[in-house]
C-alpha positions as CSV (number, residue, x, y, z in Angstrom):
1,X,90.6,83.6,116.6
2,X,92.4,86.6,117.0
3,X,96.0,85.1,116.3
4,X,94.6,83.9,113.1
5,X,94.2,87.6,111.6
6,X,97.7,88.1,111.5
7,X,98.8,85.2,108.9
8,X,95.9,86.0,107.0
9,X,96.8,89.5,106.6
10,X,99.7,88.4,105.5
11,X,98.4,86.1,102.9
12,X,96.5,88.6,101.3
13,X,99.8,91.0,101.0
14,X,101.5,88.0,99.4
15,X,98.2,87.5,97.0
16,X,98.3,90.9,95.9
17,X,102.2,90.9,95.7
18,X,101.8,88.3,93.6
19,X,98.7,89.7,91.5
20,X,101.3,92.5,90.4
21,X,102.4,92.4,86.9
22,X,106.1,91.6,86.9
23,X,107.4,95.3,85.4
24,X,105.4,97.2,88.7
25,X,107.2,94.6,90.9
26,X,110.5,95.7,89.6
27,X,109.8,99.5,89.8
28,X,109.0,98.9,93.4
29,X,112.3,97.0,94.3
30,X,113.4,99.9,92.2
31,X,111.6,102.9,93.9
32,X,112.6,101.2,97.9
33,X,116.2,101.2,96.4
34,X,116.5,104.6,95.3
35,X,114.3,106.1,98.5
36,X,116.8,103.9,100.8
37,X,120.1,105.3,98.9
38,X,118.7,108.9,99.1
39,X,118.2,108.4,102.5
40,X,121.8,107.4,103.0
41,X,123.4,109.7,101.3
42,X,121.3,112.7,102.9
43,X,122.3,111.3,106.5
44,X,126.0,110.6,105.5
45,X,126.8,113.5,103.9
């Protein structure tokens, strides 16, 4: 029963992903780009 929580959890992440309006799903992408390239830059340089 147990091993069964974990797909499901993942189903529902993938139900609400794909509840979200297509304009908040590209401001995400958008918003874990720009966090990942800040965090680049602040390391590299």
């Amino acid at each position: 029963m147990e091993e069964n929580s974990i797909p499901e959890g993942i189903d529902s992440i993938k139900d609400l992903w794909n509840k979200l309006p297509t304009i908040m799903k590209i401001l995400v992408v958008i918003g874990d780009l720009a966090g990942l390239g800040f965090l680049i830059y602040y390391f590299a340089f």
